[in-house]
N, C-alpha and C positions, 0 to 999 in steps of 0.2 A: 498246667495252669500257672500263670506267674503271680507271684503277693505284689500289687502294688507298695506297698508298707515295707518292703525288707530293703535292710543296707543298700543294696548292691542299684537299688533303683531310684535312689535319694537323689536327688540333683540339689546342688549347693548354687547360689545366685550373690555371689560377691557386689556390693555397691560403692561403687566409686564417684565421689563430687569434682566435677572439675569448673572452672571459672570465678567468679566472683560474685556476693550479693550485695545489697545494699539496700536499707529499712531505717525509716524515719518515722519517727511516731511525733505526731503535731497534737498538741491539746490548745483550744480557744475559748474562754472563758474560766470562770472561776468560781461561779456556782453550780450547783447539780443542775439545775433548770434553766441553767445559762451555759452550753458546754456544749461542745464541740469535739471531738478524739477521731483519730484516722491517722490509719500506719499504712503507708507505703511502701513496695517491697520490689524488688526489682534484681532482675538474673541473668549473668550475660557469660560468654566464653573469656572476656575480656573486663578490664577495668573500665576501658572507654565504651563495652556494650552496654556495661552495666548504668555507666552515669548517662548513656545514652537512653534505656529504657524508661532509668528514673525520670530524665526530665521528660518526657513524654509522657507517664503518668500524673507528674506534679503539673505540666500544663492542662491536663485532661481534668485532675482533682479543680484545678483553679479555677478552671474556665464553667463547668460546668454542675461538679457535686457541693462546693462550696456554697456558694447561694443558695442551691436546693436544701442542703442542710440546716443555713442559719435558718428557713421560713420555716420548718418544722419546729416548731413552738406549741407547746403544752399549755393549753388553757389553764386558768385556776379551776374549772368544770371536769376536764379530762384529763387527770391522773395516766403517768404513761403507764407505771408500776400498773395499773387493774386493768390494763389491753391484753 
């Protein structure tokens, strides 16, 4: 019977990062209930995968979550804190 547990059956898993990232954090507004925050994050083999994925996100963010975000607005009625 073999011990899974002993030395000799250890496997060691080394982690190696290769390429580039690249993360922006955007804040819009300047009150709590007026606010805006979203960090983009983008990861490529290359410099140019990377600013390549980013703008592909930042277009994505723009065109689409943007607007979706500013219309979420908190009534004086509904408190986000007690959701």
């Amino acid at each position: 019977m073999t011990d899974n547990n002993s030395p000799d059956t250890v496997e060691r898993v080394e982690r190696t990062d290769v390429g580039t990232s690249l993360e922006a954090r955007l804040k819009r507004g300047t009150s709590t209930r007026d606010e805006d925050r979203i960090t983009i994050k983008a990861k490529g083999e290359t410099a140019a995968d990377t600013l390549e994925a980013f703008e592909i996100l930042l277009a994505r963010y723009e065109s689409e979550y943007s607007d979706r975000l500013r219309a979420l607005q908190p009534s004086e009625d509904n408190d986000v804190d007690e959701m």
